[in-house]
C-alpha positions as CSV (number, residue, x, y, z in Angstrom):
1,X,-11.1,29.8,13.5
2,X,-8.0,32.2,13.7
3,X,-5.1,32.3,11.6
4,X,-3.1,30.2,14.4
5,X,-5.5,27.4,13.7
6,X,-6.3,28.0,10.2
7,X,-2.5,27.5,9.7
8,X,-2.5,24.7,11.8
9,X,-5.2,22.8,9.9
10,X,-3.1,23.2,7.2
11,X,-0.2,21.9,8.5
12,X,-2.2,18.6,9.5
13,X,-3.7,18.5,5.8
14,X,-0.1,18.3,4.1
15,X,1.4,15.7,7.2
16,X,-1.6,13.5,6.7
17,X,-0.9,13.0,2.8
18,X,2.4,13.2,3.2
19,X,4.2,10.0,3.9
20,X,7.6,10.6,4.1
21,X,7.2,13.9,6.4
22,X,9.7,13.9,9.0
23,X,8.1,14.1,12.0
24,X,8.1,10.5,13.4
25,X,5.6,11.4,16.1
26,X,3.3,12.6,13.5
27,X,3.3,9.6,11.2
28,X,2.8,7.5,13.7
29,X,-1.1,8.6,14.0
30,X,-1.3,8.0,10.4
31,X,-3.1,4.2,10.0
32,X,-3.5,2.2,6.8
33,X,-5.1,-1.1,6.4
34,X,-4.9,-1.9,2.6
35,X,-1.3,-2.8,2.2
36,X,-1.5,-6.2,4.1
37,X,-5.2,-6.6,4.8
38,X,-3.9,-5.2,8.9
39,X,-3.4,-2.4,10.5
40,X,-0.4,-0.6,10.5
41,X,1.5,2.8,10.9
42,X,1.9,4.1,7.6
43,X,6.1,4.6,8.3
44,X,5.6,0.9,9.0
45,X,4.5,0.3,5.3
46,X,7.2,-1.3,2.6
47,X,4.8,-0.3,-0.1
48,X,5.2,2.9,-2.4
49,X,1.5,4.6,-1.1
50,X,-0.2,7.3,-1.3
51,X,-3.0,8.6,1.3
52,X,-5.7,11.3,0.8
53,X,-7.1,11.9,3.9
54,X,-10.6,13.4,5.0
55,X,-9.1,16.9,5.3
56,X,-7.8,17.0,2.1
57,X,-11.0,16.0,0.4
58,X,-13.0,18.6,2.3
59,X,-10.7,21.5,1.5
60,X,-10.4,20.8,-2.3
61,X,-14.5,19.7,-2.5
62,X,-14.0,17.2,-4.7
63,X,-17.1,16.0,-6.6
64,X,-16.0,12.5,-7.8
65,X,-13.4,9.9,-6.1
66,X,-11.8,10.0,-9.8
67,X,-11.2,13.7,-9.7
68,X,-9.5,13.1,-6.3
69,X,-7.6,10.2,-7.3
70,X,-6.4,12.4,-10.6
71,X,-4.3,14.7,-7.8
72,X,-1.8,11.6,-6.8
73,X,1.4,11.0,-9.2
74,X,1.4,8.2,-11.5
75,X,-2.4,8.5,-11.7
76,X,-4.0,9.8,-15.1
77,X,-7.6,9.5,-16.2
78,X,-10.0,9.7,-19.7
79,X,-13.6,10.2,-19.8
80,X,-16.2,9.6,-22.2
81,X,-17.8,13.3,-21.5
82,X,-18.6,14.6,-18.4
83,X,-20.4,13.9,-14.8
84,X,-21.3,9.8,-15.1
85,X,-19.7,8.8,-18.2
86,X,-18.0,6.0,-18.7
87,X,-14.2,6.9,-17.1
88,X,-10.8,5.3,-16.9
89,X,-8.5,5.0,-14.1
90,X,-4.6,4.5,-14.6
91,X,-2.1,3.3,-12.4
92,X,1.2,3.5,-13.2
93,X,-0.1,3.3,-16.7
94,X,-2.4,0.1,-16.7
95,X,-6.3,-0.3,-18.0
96,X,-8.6,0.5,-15.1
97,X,-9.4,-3.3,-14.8
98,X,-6.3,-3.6,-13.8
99,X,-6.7,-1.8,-10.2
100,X,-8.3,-3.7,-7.5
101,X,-11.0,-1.0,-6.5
102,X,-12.7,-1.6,-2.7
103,X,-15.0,0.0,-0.4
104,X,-14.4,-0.9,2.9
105,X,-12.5,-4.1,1.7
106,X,-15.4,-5.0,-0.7
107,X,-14.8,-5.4,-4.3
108,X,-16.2,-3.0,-7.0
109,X,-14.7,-4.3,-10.1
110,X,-17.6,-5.1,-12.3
111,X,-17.3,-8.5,-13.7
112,X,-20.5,-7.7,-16.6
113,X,-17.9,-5.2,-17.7
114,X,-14.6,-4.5,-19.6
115,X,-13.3,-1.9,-17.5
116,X,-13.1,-3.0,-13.8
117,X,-14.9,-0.8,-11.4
118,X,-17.8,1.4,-12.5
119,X,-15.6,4.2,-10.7
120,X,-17.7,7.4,-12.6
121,X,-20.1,6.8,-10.3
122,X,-18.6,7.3,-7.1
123,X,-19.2,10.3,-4.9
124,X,-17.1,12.3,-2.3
125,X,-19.3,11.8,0.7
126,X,-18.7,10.0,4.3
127,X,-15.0,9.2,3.6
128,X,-12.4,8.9,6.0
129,X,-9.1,8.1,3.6
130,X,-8.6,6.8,0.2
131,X,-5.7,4.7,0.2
132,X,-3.9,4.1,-2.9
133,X,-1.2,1.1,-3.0
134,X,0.8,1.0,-6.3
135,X,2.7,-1.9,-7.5
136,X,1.5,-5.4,-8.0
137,X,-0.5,-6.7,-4.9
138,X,-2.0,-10.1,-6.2
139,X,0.0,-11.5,-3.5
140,X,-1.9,-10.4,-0.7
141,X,-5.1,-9.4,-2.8
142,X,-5.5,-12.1,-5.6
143,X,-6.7,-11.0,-9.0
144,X,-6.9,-8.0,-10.6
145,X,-4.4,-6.2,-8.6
146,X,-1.8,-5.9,-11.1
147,X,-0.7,-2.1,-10.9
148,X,-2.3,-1.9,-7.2
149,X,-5.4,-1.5,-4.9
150,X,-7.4,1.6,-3.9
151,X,-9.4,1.7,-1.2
152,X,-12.1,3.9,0.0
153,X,-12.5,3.5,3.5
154,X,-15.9,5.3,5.1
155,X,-15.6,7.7,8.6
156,X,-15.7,5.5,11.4
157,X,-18.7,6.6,14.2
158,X,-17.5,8.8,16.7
159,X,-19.5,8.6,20.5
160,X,-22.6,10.6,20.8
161,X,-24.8,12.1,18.2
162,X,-23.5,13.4,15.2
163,X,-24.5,14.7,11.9
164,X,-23.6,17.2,8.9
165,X,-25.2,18.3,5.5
166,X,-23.4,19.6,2.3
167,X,-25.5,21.5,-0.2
168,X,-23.8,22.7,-4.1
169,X,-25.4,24.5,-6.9
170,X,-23.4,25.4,-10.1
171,X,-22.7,25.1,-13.6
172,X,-24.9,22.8,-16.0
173,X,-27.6,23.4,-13.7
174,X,-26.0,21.2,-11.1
175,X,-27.5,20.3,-7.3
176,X,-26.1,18.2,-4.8
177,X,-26.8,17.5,-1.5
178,X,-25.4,14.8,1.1
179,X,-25.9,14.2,4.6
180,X,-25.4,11.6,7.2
181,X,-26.1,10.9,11.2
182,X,-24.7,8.5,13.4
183,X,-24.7,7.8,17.0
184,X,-22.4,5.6,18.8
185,X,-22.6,4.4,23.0
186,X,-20.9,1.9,24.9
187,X,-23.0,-1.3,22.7
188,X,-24.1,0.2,19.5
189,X,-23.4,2.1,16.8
190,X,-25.0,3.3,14.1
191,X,-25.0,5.4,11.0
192,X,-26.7,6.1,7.9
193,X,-25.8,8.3,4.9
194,X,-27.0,9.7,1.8
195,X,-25.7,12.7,-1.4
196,X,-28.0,13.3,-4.6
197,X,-26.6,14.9,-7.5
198,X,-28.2,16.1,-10.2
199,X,-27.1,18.0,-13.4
200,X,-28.2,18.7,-17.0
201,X,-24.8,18.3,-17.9
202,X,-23.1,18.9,-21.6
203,X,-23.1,16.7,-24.6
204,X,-20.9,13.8,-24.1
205,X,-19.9,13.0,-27.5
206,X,-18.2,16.5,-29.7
207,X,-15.9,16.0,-32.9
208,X,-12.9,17.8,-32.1
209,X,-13.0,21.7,-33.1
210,X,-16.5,22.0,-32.6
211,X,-18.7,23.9,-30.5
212,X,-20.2,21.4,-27.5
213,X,-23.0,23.8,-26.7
214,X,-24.4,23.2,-30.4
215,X,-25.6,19.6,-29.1
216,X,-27.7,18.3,-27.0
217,X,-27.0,17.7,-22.9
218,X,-26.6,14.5,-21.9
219,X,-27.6,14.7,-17.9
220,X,-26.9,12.5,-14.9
221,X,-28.5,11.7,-11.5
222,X,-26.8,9.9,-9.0
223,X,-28.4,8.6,-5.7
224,X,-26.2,6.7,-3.1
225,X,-27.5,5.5,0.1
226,X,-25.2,3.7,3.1
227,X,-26.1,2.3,6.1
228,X,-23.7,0.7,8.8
229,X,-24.8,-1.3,12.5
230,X,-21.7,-1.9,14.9
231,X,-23.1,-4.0,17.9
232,X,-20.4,-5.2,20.4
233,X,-21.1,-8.1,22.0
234,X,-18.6,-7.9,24.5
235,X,-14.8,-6.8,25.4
236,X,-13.3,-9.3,22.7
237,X,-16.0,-9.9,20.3
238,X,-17.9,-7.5,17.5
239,X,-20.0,-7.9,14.7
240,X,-20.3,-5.1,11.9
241,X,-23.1,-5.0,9.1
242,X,-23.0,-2.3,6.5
243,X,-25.0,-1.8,3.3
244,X,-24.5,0.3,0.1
245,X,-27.0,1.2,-2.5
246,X,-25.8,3.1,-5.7
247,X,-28.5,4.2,-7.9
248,X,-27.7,6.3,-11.3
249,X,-29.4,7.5,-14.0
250,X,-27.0,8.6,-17.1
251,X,-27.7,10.6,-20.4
252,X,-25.1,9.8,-23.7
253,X,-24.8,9.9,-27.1
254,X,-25.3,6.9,-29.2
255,X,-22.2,6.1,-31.4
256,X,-20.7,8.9,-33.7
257,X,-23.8,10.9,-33.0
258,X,-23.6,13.5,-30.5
259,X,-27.5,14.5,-30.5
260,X,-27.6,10.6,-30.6
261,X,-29.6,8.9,-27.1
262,X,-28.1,5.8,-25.2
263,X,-29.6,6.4,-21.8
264,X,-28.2,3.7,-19.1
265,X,-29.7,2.8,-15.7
266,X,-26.9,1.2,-13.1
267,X,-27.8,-0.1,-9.4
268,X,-24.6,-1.6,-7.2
269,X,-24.9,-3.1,-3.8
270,X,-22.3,-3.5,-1.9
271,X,-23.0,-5.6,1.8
272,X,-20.4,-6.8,4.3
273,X,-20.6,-8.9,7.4
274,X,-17.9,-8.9,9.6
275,X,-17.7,-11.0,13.2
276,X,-14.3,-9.6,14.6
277,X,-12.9,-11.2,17.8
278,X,-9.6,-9.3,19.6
279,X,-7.1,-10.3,21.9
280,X,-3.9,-8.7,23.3
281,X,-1.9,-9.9,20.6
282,X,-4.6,-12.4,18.1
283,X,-7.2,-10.8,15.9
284,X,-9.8,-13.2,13.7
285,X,-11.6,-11.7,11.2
286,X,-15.2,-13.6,9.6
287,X,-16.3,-12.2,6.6
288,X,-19.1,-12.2,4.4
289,X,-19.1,-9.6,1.2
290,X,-21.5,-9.3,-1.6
291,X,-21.5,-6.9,-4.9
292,X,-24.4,-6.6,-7.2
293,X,-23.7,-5.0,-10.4
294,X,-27.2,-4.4,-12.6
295,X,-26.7,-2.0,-16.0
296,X,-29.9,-1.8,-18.5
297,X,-29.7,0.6,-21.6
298,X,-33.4,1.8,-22.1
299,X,-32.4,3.8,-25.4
300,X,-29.9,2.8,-27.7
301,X,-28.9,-0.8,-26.6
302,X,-31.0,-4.2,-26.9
303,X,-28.8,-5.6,-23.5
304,X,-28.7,-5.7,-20.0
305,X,-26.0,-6.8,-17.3
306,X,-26.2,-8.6,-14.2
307,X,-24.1,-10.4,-12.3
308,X,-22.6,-10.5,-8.5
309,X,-20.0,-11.7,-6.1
310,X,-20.3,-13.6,-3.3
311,X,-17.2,-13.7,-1.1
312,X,-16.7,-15.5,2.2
313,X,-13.5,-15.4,4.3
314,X,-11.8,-15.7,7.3
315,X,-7.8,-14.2,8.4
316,X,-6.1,-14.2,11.3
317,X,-3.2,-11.8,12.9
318,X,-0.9,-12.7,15.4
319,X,1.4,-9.8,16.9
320,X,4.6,-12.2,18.1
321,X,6.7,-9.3,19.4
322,X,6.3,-5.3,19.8
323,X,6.6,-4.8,15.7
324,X,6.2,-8.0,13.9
325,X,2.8,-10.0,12.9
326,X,1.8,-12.9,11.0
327,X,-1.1,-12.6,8.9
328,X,-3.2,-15.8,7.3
329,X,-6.9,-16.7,5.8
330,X,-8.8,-18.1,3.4
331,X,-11.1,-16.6,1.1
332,X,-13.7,-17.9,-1.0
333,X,-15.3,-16.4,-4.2
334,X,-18.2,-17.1,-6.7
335,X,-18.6,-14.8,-9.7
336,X,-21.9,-15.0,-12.1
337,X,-22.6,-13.2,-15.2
338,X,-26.0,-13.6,-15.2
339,X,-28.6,-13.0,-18.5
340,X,-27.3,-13.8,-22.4
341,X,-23.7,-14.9,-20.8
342,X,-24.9,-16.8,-18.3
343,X,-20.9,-18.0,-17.2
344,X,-20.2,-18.7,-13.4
345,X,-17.1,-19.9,-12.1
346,X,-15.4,-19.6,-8.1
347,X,-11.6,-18.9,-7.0
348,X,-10.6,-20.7,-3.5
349,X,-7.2,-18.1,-2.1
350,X,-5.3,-18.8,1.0
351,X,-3.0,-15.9,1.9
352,X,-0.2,-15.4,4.3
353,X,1.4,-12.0,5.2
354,X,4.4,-12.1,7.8
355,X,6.2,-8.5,8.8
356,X,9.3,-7.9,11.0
357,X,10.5,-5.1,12.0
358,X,14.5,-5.1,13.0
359,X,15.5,-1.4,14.4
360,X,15.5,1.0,11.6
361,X,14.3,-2.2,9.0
362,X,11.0,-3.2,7.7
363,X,10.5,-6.3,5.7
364,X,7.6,-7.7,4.3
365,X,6.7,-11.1,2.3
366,X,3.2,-12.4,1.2
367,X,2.2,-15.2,-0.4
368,X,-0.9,-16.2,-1.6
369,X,-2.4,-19.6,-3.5
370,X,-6.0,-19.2,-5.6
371,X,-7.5,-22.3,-7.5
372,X,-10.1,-21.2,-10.0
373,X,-12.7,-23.4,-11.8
374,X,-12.6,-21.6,-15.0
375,X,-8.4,-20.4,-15.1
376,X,-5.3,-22.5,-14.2
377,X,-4.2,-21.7,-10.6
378,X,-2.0,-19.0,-9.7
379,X,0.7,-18.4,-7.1
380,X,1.9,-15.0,-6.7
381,X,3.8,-13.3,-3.9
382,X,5.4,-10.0,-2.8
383,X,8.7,-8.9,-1.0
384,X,9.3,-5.7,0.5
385,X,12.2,-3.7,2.5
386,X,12.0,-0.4,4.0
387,X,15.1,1.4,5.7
388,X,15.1,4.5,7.7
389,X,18.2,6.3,7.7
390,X,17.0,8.6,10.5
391,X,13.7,10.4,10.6
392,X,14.2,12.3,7.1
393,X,15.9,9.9,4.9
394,X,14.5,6.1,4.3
395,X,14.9,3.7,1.0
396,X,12.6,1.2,0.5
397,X,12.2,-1.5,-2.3
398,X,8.9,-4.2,-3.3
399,X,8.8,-7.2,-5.9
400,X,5.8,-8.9,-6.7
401,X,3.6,-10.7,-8.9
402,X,0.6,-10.4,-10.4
403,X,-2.4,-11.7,-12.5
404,X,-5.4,-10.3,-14.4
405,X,-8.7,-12.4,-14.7
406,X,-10.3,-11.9,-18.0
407,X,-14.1,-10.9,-17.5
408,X,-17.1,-13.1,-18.8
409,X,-18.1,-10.6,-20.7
410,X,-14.6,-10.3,-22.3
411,X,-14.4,-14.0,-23.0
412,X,-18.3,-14.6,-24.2
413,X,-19.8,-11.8,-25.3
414,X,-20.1,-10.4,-28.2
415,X,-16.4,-10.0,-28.9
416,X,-15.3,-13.0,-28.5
417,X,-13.2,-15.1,-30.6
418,X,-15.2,-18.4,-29.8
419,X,-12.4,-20.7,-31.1
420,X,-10.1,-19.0,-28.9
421,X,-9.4,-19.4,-25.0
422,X,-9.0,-15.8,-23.7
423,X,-6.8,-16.9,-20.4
424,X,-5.6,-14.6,-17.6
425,X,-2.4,-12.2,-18.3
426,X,0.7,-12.0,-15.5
427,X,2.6,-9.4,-14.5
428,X,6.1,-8.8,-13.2
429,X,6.5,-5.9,-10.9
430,X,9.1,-4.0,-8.8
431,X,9.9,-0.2,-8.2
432,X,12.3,1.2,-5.5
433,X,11.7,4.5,-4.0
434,X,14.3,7.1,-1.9
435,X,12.1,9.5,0.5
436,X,13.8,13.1,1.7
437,X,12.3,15.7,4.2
438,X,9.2,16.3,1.6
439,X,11.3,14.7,-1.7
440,X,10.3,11.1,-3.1
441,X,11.4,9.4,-6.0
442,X,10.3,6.8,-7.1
443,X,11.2,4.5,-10.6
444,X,8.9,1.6,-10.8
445,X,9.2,-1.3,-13.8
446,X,6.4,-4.2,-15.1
447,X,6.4,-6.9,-17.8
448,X,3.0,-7.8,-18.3
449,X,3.6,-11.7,-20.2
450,X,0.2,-11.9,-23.0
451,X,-1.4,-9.0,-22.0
452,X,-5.4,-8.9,-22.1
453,X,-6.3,-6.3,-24.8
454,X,-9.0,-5.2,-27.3
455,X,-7.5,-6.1,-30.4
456,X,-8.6,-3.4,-33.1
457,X,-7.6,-5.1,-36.0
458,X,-9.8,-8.0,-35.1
459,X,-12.4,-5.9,-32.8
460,X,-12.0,-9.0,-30.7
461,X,-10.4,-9.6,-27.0
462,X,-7.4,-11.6,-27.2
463,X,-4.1,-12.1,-25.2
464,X,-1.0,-10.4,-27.1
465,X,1.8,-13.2,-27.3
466,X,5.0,-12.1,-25.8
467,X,5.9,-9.4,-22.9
468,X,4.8,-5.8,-22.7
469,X,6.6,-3.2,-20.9
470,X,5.5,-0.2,-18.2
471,X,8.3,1.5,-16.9
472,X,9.2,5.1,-15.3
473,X,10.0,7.3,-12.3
474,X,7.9,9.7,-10.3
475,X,9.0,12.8,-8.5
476,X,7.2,14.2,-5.5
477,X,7.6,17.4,-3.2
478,X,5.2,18.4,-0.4
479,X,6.6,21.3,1.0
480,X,5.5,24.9,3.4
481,X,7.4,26.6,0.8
482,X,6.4,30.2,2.7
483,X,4.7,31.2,6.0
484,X,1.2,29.7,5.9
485,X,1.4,28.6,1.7
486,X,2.2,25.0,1.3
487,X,2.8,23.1,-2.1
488,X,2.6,20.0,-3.3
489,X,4.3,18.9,-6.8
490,X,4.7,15.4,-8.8
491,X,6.2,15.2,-11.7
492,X,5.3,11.1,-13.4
493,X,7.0,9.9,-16.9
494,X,5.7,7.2,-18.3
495,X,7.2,4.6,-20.9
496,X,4.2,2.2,-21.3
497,X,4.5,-0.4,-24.6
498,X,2.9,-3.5,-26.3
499,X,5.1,-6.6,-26.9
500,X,5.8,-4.8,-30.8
501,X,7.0,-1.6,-28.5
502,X,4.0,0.7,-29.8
503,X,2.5,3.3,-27.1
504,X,-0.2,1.9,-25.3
505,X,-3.2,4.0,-26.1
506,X,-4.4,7.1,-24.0
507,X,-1.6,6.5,-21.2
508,X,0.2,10.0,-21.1
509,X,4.0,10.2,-21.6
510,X,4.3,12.3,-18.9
511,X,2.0,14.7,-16.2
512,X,2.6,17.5,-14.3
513,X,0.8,18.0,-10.9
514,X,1.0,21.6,-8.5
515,X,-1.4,22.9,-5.9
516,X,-1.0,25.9,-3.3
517,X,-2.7,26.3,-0.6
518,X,-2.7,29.8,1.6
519,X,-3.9,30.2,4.8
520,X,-2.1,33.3,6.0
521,X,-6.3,35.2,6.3
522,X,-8.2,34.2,9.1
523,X,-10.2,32.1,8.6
524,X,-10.2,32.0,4.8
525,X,-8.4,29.1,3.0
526,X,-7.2,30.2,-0.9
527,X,-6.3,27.0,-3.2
528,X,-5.6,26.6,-6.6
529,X,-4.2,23.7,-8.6
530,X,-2.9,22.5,-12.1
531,X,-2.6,19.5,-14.0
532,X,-0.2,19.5,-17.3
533,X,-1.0,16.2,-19.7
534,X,1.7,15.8,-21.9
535,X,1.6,13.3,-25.3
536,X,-1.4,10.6,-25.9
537,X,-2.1,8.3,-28.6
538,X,-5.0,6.8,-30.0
539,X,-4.8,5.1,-33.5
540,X,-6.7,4.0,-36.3
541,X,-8.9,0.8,-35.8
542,X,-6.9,-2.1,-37.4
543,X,-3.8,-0.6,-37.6
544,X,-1.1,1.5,-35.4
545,X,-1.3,4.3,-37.3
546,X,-2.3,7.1,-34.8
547,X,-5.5,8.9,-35.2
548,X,-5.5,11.4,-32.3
549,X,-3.2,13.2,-30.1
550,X,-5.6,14.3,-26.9
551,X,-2.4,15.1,-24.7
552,X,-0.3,18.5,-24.3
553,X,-2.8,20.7,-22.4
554,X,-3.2,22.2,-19.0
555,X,-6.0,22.8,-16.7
556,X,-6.0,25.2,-13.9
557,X,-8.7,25.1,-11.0
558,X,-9.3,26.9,-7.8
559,X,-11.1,26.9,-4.6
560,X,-11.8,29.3,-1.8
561,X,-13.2,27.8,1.8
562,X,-14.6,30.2,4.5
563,X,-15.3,29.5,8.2
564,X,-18.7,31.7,9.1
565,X,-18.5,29.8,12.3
566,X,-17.8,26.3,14.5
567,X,-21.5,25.0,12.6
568,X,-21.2,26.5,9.2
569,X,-18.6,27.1,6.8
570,X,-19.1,27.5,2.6
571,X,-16.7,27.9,-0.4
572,X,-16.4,28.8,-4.2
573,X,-14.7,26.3,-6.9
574,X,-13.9,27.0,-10.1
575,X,-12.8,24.0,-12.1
576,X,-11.1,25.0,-15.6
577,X,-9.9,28.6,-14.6
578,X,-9.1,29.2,-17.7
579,X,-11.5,27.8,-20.5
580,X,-9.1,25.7,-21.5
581,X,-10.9,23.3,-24.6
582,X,-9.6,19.9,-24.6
583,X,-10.4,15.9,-24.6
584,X,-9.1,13.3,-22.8
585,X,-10.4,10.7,-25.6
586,X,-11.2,11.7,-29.2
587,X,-14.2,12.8,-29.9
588,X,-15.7,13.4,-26.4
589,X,-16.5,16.4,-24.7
590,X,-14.9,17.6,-21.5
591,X,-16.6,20.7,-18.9
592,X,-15.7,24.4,-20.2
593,X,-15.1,26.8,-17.3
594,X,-17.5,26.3,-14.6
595,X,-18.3,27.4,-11.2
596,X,-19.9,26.1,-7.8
597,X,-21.1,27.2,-4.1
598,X,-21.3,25.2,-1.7
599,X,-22.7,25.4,2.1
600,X,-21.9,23.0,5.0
601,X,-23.6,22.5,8.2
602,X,-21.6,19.8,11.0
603,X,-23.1,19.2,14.5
């Protein structure tokens, strides 16, 4: 392409993650689905969000949807070593199980787990958008959608034939490949995808200080497989299947040994159903979902997990007038722990969304009602306002509440305080946000009432007594600071405490997020990026005397993209410019410079 359109790409990469751009026109081509389970324009939205769109992955060649997800503000992550090991998404400051984590609207929080979503094994392939709501969303989502929901939403099937193929080689001996086809007519369509990757990877576990090339490798193979059947019965009526196999193989250290061996095998389906009928201004939506979660340890652990969720549902949108809808369903779930736990239990949820839209005003309420077998019911709800000023300046506000189901695993396994009822935590939640021609700040606040932790003094799960605090602001800037270079800048500070007003562990005090992009060559595209971590605690088993600082470093990557023509294009990344040595959590190993070609075929 020319440098016309090389430009121009560029300019449609920073207005599609950019929410509060000012070109009305623009945003309205922007669609979201994950803020009240409906379609909407994303200027439509009360909800502080954050979109990274399909161009914005391909440019940057993201590996992992962590590493993307690491770009957005108020969004910091720790790893237990490197490709597949066990990793940690925060929002806003929260435990990863504290984020609602879908695929197309399915669930991927593993209930065999601790953590929520086995996220390390996610791969950039076939995506369309990642949309990332922050705040607390139980009202509309239910559980586990304390500090928000991110969704991974797949590319939808364009008419005709259609098919690409991405091939990497790099560092740590590393191969990946993905590929997918589809084909779409009047009736049917159809599409079916598939990315290997496989690398020898580095040592996962390294004592601070020391060399991680004097250990063993610790490798990782990944194989994930999709498949999706659109069949349209006729001008109103639809019915959508689509299937998801995640296979992974992982190498890592047993404890305090890094040339120890505690190899891990983990399988997830995910399958949806969906019978969609439409109308001019009534949508009903029948669901079906199902998540399998299997995890065995062949070395270095005598258990396995197993366990699924079954979800049925059914929600309904009425458009009353040009800009207003009412939302409502019902959604049923069973959840079993299968094996040495053995626990199942099922959450019944109606839900009711209502949106108006008054001139320059959006507001927002949901409400939502779930009854639960093993928990005492919840009610939770959410209120948001949005004004627009004019096409550059809006303010917008949300409230809500929230509530976080303790896992079977948490409350049975094998630390478990058996004379003690481990019980769901709740969470307050509001943040208000002020959005200026490329400027948006944002100060968000949570009191979390008996948060679910790992107590260390007791090395059992229990709920603190009293109210915990996460509070803070983000600052964000997306900008064409020069002809053809745009940047993009956030800037989050983080005060996150327990109910005695100690530091939560490994949540950063602060990060520091640039990119710049050039496309002023034809058609070359030159990026590079950085990420600043400021101060993180971990402390001492048993007490809160802190053992490790594994904040205060940054890491500089770059990547170069080149067009060879309208089939084929390739690039260079090179994560860690600078050989910077650090660790997200004590004690584990993180990559060293490395380096990565990459050649992509679309037809």
């Amino acid at each position: 392409m020319n440098k016309k359109i090389s430009t121009s790409l560029g300019l449609s990469l920073l207005i599609a993650t950019n929410i509060y751009a000012n070109d009305t026109a623009q945003l309205d081509e922007i669609t979201v689905t994950s803020a009240t389970k409906s379609s909407q324009s994303i200027k439509d939205v009360t909800s502080n969000i954050d979109v990274i769109t399909k161009e914005e992955l391909e440019e940057r060649n993201f590996t992992t949807v962590s590493e993307a997800l690491n770009t957005l503000a108020g969004i910091s992550y720790t790893s237990n070593g490197g490709l597949g090991k066990a990793t940690s998404i925060r929002v806003r400051g929260f435990d990863s199980d504290r984020v609602l984590l879908l695929l197309d609207g399915v669930r991927l929080n593993d209930l065999t787990g601790t953590s929520g979503a086995q996220i390390q094994h996610l791969q950039i392939s076939d995506i369309k958008q990642i949309e990332v709501i922050k705040g607390a969303q139980s009202g509309i989502w239910g559980a586990d959608a304390t500090s928000g929901v991110i969704n991974i939403i797949s590319n939808p099937i364009k008419s005709g034939l259609h098919g690409n193929i991405n091939l990497e080689a790099g560092s740590f001996n590393t191969k990946k490949i993905s590929t997918n086809i589809s084909y779409k007519n009047e009736k049917i369509s159809t599409k079916i995808s598939h990315s290997f990757l496989d690398t020898d990877g580095f040592t996962a576990q390294a004592p601070r200080g020391t060399d991680v090339n004097s250990y063993e490798k610790d490798g990782y193979i990944n194989r994930t497989t999709s498949a999706k059947v659109d069949y349209k019965l006729n001008d109103s009526n639809k019915i959508a299947l689509s299937h998801t196999f995640i296979n992974a193989d992982n190498e890592a250290d047993s404890y305090n040994n890094p040339n120890g061996s505690s190899d891990s095998e983990f399988k997830n389906r995910i399958t949806s159903v969906n019978l969609e009928n439409i109308s001019s201004n009534f949508t009903t939506d029948i669901s079906f979902k199902r998540s399998d979660f299997k995890r065995n340890y062949p070395t270095g652990y005598t258990k396995s997990f197993n366990g699924d969720i079954n979800e049925y549902g059914i929600k309904s949108n009425l458009k009353y007038n040009t800009d207003s809808f009412l939302l409502f369903g019902f959604d049923y779930k069973d959840f079993e722990h299968k094996d040495d736990i053995n626990e199942k239990y099922n959450n019944k949820g109606i839900f009711l969304t209502n949106s108006n839209k008054f001139n320059n005003l959006v507001v927002t309420e949901s409400l939502r009602y779930d009854k639960y077998t093993a928990f005492d019911n919840k009610l939770t709800g959410k209120l948001g306002l949005k004004y627009s000023f004019n096409q550059s300046i809006y303010l917008s506000a949300n409230a809500g509440t929230a509530y976080n189901v303790p896992t079977p695993y948490e409350r049975f396994g094998p630390y478990s305080n058996s004379s003690y009822d481990l019980q769901p935590d709740t969470t307050k939640s509001a943040d208000v946000t002020f959005g200026f021609n490329g400027l948006k700040l944002t100060y968000f606040h949570n009191k979390i009432k008996n948060m679910k932790t790992f107590d260390k003094s007791t090395f059992e799960y229990a709920n603190l007594d009293g109210t915990s605090t996460i509070k803070g602001f983000e600052i964000e800037y997306k900008k064409e600071i020069l002809l053809d270079l745009l940047t993009t800048l956030n800037y989050t500070k983080n005060y996150a405490k327990d109910n005695e007003k100690y530091k939560l562990e490994r949540v950063p005090t602060e990060t520091f997020k640039v990119s710049f992009d050039y496309y002023g060559i034809d058609k070359l595209h030159i990026g590079i990026n950085s990420e600043y971590v400021g101060d993180r605690v971990e402390y001492s088993y048993g007490t809160h005397t802190v053992d490790a600082r594994t904040g205060n470093y940054t890491v500089w990557n770059s990547v170069i993209n080149y067009e060879i023509n309208k089939t084929f294009s390739t690039y260079l990344k090179v994560d860690n410019l600078f050989n910077k040595y650090y660790q997200t959590v004590d004690g584990y190993a993180t990559a060293e410079r490395s380096a990565y070609v990459g050649l992509k075929a679309t037809f």
